[in-house]
C-alpha positions in Angstrom: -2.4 2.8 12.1 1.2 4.1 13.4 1.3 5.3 9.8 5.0 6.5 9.0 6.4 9.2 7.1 6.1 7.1 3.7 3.6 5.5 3.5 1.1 2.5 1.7 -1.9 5.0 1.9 -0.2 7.2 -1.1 -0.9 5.0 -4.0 -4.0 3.2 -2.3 -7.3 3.6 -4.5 -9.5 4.1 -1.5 -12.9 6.3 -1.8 -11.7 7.6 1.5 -8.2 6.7 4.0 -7.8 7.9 7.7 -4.3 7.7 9.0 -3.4 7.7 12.8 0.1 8.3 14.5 1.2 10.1 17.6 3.4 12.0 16.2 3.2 15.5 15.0 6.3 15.2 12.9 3.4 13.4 10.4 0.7 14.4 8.3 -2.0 12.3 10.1 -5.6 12.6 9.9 -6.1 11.6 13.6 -3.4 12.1 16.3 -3.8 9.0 18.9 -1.2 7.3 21.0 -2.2 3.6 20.3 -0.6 2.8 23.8 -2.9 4.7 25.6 -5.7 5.9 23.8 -9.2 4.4 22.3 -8.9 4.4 18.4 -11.1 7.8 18.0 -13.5 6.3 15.6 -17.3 4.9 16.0 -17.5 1.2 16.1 -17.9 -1.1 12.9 -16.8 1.9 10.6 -13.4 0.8 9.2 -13.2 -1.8 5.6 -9.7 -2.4 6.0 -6.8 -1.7 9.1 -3.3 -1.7 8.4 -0.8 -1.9 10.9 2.6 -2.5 9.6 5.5 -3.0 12.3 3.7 -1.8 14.9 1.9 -4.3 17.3 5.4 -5.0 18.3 5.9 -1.6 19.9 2.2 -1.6 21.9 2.5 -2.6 25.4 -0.5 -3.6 25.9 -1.4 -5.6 23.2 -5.0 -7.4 23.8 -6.0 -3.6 24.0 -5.3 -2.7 21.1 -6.2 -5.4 19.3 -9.6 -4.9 21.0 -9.4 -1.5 19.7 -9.1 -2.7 16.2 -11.7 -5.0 16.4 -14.3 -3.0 17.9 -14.1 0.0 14.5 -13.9 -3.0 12.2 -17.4 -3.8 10.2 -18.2 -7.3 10.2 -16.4 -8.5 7.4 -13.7 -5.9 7.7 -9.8 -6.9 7.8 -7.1 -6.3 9.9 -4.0 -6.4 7.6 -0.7 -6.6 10.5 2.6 -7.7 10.0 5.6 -7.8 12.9 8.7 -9.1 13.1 8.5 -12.9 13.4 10.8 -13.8 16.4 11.2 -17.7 15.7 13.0 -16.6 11.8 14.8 -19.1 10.1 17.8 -16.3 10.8 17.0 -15.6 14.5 16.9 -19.3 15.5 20.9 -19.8 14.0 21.6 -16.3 16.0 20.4 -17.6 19.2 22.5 -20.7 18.6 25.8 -18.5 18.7 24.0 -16.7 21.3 23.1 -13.7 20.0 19.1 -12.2 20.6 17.3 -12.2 17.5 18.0 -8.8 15.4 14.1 -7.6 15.7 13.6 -8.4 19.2 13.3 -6.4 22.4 16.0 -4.9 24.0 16.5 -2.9 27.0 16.5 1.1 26.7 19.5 1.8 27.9 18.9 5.6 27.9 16.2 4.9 30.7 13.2 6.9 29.1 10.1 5.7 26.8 10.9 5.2 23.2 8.1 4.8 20.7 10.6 3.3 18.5 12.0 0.4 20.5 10.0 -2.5 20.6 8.1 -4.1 23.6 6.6 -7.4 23.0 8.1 -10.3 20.4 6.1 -12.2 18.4 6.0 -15.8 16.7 3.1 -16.8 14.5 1.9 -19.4 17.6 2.3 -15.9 20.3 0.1 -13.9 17.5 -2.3 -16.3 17.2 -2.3 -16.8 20.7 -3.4 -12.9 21.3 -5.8 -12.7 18.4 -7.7 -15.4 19.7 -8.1 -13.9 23.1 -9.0 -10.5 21.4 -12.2 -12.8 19.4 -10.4 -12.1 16.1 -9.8 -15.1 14.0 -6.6 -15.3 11.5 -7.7 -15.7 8.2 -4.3 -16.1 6.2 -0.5 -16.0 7.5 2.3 -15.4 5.1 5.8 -14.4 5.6 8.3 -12.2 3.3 11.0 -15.0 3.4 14.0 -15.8 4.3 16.1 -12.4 4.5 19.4 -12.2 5.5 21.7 -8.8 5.4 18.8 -6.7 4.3 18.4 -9.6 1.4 15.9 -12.3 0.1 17.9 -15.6 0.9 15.7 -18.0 0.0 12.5 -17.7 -2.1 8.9 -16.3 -0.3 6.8 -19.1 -2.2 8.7 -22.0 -0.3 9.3 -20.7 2.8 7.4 -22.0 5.9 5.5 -19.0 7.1 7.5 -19.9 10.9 10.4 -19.5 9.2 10.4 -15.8 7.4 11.3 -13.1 8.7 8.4 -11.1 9.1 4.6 -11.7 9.8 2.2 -10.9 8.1 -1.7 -11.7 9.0 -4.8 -10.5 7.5 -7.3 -11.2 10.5 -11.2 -10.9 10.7 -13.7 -10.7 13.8 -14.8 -14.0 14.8 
């Protein structure tokens, strides 16, 4: 889902791979606007959903991670990752008081842009919205600490609150 212009689905072995965006600049198999729009597939169908930096840019949230639930089979998995709000790195910024890097910020242009994010999450907010959507979290992990567009400290001993990025695989309750 809100598959980009490079993406995971190229080297996956996969008997078959649907990818969805809204935007025609893509090759997609399915144009949807996840904001908007029911995920056009029939219900229980999907293995495996990956969303990758994109829950963070879907104003309503609960609605798409209804969405996601309903064209997941029973055991089927929703692999999602977001920027993790509460980062090791975004907790010193706020001491100097600077907003986190990832965060939401205000459009200053004064139109909708697909590309600037709505919502912020911390694992405890993600959780929090998973659980009222009747998906359970299976495992959290994060991709460490990063600072300056590098790995700071190693991904096997960071706290999972601490790294920089979420990322959840997630199963229907």
């Amino acid at each position: 889902l809100g598959a980009s212009k490079i993406t995971i689905t190229e080297k996956a072995k996969a008997k078959k791979i649907i990818t969805l965006d809204v935007s025609d600049e893509k090759k997609m198999t399915i144009k949807c606007d996840l904001n908007t729009d029911k995920i056009p597939l029939e219900d229980n169908s999907i293995d495996i959903i990956l969303a990758g930096e994109l829950i963070e840019h879907i104003p309503h949230t609960l609605f798409f991670l209804s969405e996601c639930k309903r064209v997941l089979k029973k055991d089927g998995s929703l692999i999602l990752s977001t920027p993790n709000i509460c980062s090791l790195v975004d907790r010193i910024r706020m001491l100097f008081g600077a907003i986190p890097g990832q965060c939401a910020r205000f459009n200053r242009q004064g139109k909708d842009d697909y590309n600037m994010h709505v919502r912020d999450f911390s694992l405890k907010e993600i959780t929090k919205a998973l659980e009222l959507s009747s998906l359970r979290l299976i495992e959290a992990k994060s991709n460490g600490i990063i600072s300056h567009s590098k790995l700071f400290f190693p991904v096997k001993l960071t706290p999972v609150t601490f790294g920089d990025t979420l990322i959840l695989k997630v199963g229907k309750k």
